[in-house]
VOPA-189684 format. One line per field, with one value per residue (C-alpha): residue number from 1; residue in three letters; chain; z, y, x. Coordinates in pm, 1 decimal. Layout:
REM VOPA-189684
drenba: NUM, ...
kedo: ala, ...
palo: A, ...
w: Z, ...
v: Y, ...
u: X, ...
//
This chain:
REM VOPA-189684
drenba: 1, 2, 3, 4, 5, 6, 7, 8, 9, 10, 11, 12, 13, 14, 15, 16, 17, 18, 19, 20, 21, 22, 23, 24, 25, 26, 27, 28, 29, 30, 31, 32, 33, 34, 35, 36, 37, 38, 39, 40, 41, 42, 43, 44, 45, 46, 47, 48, 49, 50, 51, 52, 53, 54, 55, 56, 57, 58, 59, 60, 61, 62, 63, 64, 65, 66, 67, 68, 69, 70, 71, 72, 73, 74, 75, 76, 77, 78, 79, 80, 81, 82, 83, 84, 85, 86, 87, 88, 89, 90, 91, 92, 93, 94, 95, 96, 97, 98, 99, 100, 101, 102, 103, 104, 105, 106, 107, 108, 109, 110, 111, 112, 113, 114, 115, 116, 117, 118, 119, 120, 121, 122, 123, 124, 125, 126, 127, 128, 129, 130, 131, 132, 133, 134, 135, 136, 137, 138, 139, 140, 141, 142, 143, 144, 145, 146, 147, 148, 149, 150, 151, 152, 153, 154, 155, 156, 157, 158, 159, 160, 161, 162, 163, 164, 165, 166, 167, 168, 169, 170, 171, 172, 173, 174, 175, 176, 177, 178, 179, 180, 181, 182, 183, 184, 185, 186, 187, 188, 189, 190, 191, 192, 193, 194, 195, 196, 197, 198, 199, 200, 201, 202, 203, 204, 205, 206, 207, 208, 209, 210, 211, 212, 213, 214, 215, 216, 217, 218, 219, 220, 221, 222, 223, 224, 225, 226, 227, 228, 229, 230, 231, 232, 233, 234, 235, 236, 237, 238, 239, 240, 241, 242, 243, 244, 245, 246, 247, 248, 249, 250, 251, 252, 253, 254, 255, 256, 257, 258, 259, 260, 261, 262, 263, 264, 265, 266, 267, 268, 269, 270, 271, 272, 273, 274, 275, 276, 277, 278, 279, 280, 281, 282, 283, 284, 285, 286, 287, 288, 289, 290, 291, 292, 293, 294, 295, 296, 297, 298, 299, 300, 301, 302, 303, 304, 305, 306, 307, 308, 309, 310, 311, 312, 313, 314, 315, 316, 317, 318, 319, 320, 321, 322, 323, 324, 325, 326, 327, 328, 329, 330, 331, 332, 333, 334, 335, 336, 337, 338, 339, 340, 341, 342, 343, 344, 345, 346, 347, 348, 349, 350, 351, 352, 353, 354, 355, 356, 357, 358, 359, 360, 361, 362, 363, 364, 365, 366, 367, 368, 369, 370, 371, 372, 373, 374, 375, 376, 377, 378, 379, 380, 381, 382, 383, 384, 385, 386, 387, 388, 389, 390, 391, 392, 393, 394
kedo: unk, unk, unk, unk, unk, unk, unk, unk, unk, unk, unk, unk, unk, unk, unk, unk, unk, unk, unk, unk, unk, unk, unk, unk, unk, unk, unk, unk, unk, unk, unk, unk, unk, unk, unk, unk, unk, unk, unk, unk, unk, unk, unk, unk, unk, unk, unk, unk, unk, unk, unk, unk, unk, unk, unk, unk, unk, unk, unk, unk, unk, unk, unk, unk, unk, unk, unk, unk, unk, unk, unk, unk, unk, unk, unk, unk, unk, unk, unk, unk, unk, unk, unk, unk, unk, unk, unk, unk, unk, unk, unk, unk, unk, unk, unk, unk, unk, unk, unk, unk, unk, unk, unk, unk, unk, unk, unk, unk, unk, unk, unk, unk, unk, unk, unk, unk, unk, unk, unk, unk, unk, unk, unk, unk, unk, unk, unk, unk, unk, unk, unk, unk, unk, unk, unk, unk, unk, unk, unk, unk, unk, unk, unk, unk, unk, unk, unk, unk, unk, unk, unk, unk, unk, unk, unk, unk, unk, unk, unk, unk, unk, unk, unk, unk, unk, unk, unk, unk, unk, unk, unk, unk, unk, unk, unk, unk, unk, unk, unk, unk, unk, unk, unk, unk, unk, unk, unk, unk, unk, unk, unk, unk, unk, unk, unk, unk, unk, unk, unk, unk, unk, unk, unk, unk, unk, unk, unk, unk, unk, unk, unk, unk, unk, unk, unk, unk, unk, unk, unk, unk, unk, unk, unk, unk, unk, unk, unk, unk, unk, unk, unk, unk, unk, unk, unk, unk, unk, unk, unk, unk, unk, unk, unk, unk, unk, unk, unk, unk, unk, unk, unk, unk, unk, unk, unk, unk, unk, unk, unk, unk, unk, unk, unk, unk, unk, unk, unk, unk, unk, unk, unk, unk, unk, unk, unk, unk, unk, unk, unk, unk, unk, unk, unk, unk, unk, unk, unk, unk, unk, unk, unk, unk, unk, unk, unk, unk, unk, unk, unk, unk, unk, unk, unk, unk, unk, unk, unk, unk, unk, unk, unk, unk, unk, unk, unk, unk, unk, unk, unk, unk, unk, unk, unk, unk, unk, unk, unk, unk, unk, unk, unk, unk, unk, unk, unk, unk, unk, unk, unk, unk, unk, unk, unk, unk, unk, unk, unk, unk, unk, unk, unk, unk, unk, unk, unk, unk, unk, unk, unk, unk, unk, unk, unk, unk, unk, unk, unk, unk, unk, unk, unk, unk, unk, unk, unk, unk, unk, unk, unk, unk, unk, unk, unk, unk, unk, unk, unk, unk, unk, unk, unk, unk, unk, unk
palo: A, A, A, A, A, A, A, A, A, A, A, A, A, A, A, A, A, A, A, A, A, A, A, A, A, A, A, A, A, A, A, A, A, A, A, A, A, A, A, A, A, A, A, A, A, A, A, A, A, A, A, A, A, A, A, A, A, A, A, A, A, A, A, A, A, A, A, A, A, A, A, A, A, A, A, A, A, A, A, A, A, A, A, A, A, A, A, A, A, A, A, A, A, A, A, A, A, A, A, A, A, A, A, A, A, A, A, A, A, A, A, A, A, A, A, A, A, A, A, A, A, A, A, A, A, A, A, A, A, A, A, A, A, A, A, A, A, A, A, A, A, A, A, A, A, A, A, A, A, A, A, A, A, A, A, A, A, A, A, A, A, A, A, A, A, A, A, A, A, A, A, A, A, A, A, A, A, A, A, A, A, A, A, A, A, A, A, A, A, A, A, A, A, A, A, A, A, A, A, A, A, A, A, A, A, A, A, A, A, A, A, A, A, A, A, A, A, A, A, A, A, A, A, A, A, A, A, A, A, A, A, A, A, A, A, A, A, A, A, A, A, A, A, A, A, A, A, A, A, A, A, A, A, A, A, A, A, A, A, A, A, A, A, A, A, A, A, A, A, A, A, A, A, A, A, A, A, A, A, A, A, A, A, A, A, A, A, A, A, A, A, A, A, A, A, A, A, A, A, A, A, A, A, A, A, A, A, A, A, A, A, A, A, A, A, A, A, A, A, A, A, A, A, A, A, A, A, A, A, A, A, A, A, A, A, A, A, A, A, A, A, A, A, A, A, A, A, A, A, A, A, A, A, A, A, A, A, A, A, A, A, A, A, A, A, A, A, A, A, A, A, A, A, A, A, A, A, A, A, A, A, A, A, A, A, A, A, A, A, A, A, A, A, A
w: -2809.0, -2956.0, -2742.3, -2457.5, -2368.5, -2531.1, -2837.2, -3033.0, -3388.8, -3603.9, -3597.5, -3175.6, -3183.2, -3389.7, -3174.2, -2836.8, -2807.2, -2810.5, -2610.1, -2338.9, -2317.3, -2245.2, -1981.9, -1824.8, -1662.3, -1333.0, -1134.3, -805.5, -444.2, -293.5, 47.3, 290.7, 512.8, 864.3, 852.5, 806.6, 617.7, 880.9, 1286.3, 1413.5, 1795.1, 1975.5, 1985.7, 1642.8, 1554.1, 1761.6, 1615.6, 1248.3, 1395.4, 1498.2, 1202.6, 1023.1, 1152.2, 1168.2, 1159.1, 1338.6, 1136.6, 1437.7, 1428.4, 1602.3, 1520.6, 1670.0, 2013.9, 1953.9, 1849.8, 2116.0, 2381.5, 2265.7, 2216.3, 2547.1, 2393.2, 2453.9, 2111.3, 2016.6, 1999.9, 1815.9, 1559.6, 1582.8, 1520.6, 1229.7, 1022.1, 1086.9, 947.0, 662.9, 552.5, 578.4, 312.4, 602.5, 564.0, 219.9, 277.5, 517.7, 307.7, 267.0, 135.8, -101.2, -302.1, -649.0, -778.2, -535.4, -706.6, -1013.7, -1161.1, -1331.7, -1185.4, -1220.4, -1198.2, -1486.6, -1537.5, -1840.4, -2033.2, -2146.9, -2260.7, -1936.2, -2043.1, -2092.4, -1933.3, -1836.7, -2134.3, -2092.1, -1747.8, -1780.3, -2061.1, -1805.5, -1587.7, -1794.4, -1731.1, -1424.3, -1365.0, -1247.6, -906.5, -869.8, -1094.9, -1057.3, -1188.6, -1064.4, -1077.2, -1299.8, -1701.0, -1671.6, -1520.0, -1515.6, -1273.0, -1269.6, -1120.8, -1336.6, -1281.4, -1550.7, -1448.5, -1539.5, -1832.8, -1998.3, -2374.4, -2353.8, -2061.2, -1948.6, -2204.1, -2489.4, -2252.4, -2228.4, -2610.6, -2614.8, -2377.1, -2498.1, -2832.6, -2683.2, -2507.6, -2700.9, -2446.1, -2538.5, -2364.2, -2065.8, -1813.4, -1700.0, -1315.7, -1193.5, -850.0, -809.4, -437.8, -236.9, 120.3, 225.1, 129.9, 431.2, 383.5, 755.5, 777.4, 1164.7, 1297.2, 1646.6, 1630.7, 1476.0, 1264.3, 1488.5, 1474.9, 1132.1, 1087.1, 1352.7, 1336.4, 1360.0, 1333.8, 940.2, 791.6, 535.9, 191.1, 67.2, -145.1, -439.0, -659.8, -749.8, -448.2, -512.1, -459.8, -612.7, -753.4, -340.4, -330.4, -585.4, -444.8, -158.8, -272.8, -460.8, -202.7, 15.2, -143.1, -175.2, 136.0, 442.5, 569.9, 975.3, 1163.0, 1457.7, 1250.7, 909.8, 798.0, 796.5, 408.8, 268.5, 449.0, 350.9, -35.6, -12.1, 168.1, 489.9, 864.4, 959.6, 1203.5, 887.5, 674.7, 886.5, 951.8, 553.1, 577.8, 839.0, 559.7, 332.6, 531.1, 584.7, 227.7, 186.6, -74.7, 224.1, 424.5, 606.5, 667.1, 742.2, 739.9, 389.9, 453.0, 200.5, 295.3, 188.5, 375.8, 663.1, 691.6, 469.8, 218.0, 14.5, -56.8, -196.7, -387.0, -272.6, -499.1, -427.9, -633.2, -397.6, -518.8, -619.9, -346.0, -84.8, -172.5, 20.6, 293.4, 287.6, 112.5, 460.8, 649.6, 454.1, 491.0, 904.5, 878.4, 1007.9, 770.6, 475.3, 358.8, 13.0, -22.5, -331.4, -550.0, -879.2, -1232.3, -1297.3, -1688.6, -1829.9, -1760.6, -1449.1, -1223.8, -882.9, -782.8, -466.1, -434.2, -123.3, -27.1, 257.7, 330.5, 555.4, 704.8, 477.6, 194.6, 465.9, 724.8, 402.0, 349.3, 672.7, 666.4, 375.3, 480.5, 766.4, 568.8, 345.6, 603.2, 792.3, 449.6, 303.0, -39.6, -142.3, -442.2, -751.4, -531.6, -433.5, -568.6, -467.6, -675.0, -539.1, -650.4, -753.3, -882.5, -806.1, -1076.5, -928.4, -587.2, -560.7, -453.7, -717.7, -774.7, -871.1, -1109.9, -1249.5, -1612.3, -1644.3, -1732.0, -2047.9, -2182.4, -2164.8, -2391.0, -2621.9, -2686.0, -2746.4, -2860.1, -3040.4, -3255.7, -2974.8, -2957.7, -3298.3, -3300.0, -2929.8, -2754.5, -2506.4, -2090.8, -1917.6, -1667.3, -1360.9, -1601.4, -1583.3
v: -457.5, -770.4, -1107.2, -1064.6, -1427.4, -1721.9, -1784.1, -2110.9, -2050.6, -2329.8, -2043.9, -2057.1, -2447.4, -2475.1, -2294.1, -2455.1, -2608.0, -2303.8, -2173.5, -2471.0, -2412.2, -2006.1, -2092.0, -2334.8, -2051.7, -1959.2, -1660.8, -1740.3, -1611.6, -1354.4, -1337.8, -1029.6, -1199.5, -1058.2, -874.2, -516.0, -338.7, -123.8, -200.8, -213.8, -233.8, -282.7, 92.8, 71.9, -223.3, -66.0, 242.0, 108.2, -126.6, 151.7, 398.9, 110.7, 112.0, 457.6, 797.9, 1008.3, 1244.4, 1524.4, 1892.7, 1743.8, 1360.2, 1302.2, 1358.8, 1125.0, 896.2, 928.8, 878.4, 517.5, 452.7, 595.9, 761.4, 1115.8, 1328.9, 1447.0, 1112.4, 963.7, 1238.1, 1155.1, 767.0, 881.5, 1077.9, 781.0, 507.1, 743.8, 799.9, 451.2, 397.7, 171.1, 367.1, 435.7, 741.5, 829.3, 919.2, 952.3, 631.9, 680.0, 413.9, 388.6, 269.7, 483.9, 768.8, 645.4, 506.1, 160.5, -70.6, -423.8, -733.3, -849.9, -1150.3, -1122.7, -1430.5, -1216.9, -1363.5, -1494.6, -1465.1, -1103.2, -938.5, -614.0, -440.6, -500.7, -451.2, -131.0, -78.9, -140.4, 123.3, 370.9, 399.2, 618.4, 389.4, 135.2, 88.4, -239.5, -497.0, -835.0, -1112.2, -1418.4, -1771.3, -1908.5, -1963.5, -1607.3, -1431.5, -1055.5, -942.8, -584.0, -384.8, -133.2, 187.6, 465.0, 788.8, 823.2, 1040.3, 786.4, 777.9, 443.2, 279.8, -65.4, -231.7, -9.4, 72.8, -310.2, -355.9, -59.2, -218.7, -568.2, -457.6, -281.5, -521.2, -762.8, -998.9, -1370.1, -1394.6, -1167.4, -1268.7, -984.8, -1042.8, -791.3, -757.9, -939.9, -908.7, -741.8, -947.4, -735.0, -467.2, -354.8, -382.0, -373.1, -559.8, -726.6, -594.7, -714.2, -1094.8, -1439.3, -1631.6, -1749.3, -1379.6, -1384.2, -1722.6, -1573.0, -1503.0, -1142.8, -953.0, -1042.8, -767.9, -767.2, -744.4, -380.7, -184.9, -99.0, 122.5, 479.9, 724.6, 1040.8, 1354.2, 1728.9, 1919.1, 2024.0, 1641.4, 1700.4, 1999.6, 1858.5, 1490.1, 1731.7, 1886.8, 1638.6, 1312.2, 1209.4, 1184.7, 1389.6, 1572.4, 1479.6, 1825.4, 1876.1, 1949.4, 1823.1, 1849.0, 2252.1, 2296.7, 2126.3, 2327.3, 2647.0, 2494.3, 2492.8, 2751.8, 2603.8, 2596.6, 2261.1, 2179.0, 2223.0, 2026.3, 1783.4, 1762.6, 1727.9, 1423.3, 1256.1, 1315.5, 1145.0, 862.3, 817.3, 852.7, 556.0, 746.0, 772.4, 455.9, 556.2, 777.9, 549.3, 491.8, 254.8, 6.6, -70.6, -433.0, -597.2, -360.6, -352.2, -725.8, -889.7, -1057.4, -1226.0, -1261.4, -1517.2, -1484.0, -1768.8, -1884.5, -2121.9, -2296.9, -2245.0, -2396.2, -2080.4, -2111.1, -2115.7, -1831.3, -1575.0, -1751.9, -1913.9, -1582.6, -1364.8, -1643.5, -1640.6, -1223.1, -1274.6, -1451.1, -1168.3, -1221.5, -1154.7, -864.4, -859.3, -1107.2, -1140.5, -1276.4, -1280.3, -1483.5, -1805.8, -1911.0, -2286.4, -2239.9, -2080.4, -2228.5, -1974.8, -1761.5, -1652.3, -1470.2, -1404.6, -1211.2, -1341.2, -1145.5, -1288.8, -1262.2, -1566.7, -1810.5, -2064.1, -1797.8, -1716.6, -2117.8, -2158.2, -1918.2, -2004.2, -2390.2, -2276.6, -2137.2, -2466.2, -2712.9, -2487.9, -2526.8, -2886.2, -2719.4, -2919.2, -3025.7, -2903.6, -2668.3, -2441.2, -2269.2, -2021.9, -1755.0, -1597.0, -1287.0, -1273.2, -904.0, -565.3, -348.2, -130.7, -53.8, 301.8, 500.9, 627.9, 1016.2, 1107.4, 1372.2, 1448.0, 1486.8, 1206.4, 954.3, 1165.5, 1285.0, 887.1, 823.3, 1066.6, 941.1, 556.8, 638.0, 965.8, 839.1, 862.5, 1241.7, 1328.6, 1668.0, 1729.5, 2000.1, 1909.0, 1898.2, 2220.5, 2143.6, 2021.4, 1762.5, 1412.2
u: 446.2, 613.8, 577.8, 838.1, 862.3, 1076.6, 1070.6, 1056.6, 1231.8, 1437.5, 1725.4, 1733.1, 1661.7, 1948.1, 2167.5, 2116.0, 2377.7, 2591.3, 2296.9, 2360.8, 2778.6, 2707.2, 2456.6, 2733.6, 2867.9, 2731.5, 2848.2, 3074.7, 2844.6, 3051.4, 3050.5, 3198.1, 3425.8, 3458.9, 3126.0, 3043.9, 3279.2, 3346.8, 3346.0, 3035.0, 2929.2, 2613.0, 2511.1, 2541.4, 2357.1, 2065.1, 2094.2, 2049.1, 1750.6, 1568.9, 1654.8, 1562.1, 1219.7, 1089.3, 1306.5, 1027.8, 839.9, 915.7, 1086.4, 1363.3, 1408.0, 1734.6, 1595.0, 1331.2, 1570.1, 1815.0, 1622.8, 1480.9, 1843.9, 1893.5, 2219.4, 2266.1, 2185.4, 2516.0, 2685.9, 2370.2, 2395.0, 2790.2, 2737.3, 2479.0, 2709.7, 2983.9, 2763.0, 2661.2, 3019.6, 3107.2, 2854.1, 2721.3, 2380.8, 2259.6, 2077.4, 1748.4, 1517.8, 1110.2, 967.3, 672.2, 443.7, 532.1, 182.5, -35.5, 178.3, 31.9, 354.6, 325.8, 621.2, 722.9, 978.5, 1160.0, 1327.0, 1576.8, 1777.2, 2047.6, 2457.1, 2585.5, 2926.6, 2885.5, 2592.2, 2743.8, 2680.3, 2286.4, 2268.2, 2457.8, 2177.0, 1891.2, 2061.3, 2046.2, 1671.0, 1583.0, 1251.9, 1554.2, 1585.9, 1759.3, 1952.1, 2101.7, 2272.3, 2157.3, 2239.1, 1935.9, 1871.7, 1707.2, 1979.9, 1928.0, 1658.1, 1526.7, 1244.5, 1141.8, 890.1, 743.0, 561.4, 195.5, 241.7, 479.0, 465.2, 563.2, 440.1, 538.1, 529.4, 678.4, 1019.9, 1000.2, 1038.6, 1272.8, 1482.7, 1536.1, 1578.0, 1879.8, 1979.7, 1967.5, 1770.1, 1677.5, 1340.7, 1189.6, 945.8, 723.5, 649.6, 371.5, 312.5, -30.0, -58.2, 151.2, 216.2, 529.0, 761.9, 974.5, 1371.4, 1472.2, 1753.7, 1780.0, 2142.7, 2133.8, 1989.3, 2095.3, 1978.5, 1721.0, 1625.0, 1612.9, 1364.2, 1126.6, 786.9, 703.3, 340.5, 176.8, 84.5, -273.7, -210.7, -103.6, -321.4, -202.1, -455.0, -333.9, -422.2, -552.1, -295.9, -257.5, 28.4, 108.2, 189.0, 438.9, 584.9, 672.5, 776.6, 1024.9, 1134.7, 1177.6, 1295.1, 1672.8, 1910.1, 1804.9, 2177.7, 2190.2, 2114.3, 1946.7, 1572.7, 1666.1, 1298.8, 1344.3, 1463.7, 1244.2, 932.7, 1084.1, 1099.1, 700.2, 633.1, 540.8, 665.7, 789.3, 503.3, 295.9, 528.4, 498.7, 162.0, 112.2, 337.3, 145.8, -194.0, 56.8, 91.3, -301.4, -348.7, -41.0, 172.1, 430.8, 545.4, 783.0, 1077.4, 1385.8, 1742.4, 1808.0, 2139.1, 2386.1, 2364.6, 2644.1, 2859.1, 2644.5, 2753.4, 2472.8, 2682.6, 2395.0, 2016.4, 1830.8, 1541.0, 1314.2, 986.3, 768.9, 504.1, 185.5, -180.2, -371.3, -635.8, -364.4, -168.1, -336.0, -278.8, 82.7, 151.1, 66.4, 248.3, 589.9, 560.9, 586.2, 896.8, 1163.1, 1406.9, 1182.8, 1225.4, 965.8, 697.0, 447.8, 249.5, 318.3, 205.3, 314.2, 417.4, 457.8, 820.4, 825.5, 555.8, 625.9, 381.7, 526.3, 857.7, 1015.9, 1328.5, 1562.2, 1874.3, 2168.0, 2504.2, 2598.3, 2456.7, 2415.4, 2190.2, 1989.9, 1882.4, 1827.1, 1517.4, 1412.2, 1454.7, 1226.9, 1010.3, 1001.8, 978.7, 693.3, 479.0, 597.4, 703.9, 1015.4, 1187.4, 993.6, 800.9, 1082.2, 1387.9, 1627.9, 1783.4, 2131.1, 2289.4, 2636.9, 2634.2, 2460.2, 2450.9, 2206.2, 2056.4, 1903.3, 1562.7, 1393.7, 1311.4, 954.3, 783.6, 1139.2, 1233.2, 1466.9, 1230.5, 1082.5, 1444.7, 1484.1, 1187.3, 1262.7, 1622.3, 1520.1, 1204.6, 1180.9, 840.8, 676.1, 705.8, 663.8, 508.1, 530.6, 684.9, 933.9, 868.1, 935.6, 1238.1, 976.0, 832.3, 829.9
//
């Protein structure tokens, strides 16, 4: 794979000038005015705090759920379905590990034409290992998390080169999770912003080695990932896909959960129409024997939503990120500011990253074909002589 990090040629030196004016531009915040798009009252906010949480891994979940709402069933199911097709909630869905599936995944930072980066991002898209995308206000302004299977002709690094010699990319930073602190995007419905800049519980470091798991495993992550439809015992289908009772089923996803390829079954918010109008990606330039530490301490903070560590470069000095989601620009600063001010890393030790566009925001689908056909469009060398993937291939 060619050097994906900024070059230094006469040609580009030349140019930076022209290089400087493009930059100029900076994409406008958006903020949702009035809240959620639609109304929202305090049933609802609970609702989507505990769906949020945990959707119980139970025959019937709705019960469950309705009576730590203390709502009666039907009008739980009812206010489910509502927030569902008010694209309110995304989807509720399983939750699995990307690397303890075995799957390679990763950050990127991209320095792409700020006056026209929708043709790259829509590029970037176009890869099903893509599960989010932004513009944001900084000199590398495309930011992507990327993921291929294990049987990847290309891995990484090779859809890396694919991809910015598509796109057409400057420079890009690869940003490898190094330790993860935090990954839980629960978005806090019912406090404030003193809510939000709370301390909560600090979870230890996530591990993130490849787990062990057969082709059941993949049976049933096919079966069962994707948007769950709200029925009384919406964990039935998929159970009768693999041949088990739902007890069973179940009881397999609970071994899942042990084994940490599942986290969690939960409700997933669109958050800007749920009311949370921006997110700020907050870095912070932490002395490497103090990152474990200020690293597990930043992850408590409520509104956090992903904390890690990740490698530094000469021109980008951060080594941990940290994602704060608010009702505003302002309630975003004001955790991170407490977040700052709790750790004394100001000026030169900090910045924040805001996103003016999302071009993507999905979960991705594992052991599915997508990601091969992909390879073999952009990179048929890589398959010379190969038969193709059955359909169930990834």
């Amino acid at each position: 794979m060619s050097e994906l990090t900024e070059t230094d040629t006469a040609e580009e030196n030349g140019a930076a000038g022209e290089g400087e004016r493009r930059r100029a531009a900076r994409p406008k915040l958006r903020t949702r005015k009035g809240g959620a798009a639609i109304p929202l009252d305090d049933t609802d906010r609970r609702l989507m705090n505990l769906m949020q949480s945990e959707f119980p891994l139970d025959p019937e979940p709705y019960e469950r759920l309705a009576a730590a709402a203390e709502l009666p069933v039907g009008e739980l199911m009812e206010r489910t379905q509502r927030l569902l097709d008010g694209r309110i909630i995304r989807e509720i869905t399983p939750i699995f590990d990307t690397r303890a599936l075995g799957y390679s995944s990763m950050l990127v930072a991209a320095k792409v034409d700020p006056e026209f980066p929708h043709r790259p991002a829509k590029i970037i898209n176009a890869h099903p290992g893509v599960s989010h995308n932004y513009l944001r206000d900084h000199e590398f302004n495309l930011w992507f998390t990327i993921a291929t299977p294990p049987d990847s002709r290309l891995g990484l690094d090779g859809t890396l080169e694919v991809l910015q010699r598509l796109t057409g990319a400057e420079s890009i930073r690869q940003l490898p999770t190094l330790t993860m602190f935090k990954i839980n995007m629960n978005l806090e419905m019912e406090g404030g912003t003193d809510a939000l800049a709370a301390k909560v519980e600090a979870v230890p470091p996530r591990e993130l080695e490849p787990q062990p798991y057969d082709d059941f495993d993949i049976a049933v992550i096919r079966a069962i990932q994707g948007p769950m439809e709200v029925t009384q015992r919406p964990y039935d289908a998929a159970a009768a896909e693999v041949g088990l009772d739902t007890e069973a089923l179940l009881a397999h996803l609970e071994g899942m959960t042990e084994r940490k390829i599942l986290r969690r079954v939960a409700a997933i918010l669109f958050h800007r129409r749920a009311g949370f109008s921006a997110n700020g990606m907050g870095v912070w330039k932490v002395a490497p024997d103090d990152v474990e530490e200020i690293g597990g301490r930043m992850a408590a903070v409520r509104g956090i939503s992903h904390c890690y560590q990740r490698p530094t470069y000469e021109d980008w000095p951060y080594s941990v990120f940290t994602m704060a989601h608010g009702r505003s620009k302002e309630e975003c600063d004001a955790v991170l500011q407490s977040i700052a001010d709790e750790h004394g890393l100001h000026g030169e030790d900090r910045a924040v990253l805001y996103s003016s566009t999302e071009f993507k925001k999905i979960r991705l689908r594992y052991f599915t074909p997508d990601y091969e056909a992909w390879e073999r469009e952009h990179a048929p060398e890589a398959f010379a002589g190969a038969p193709a993937a059955g359909a169930g291939g990834s």
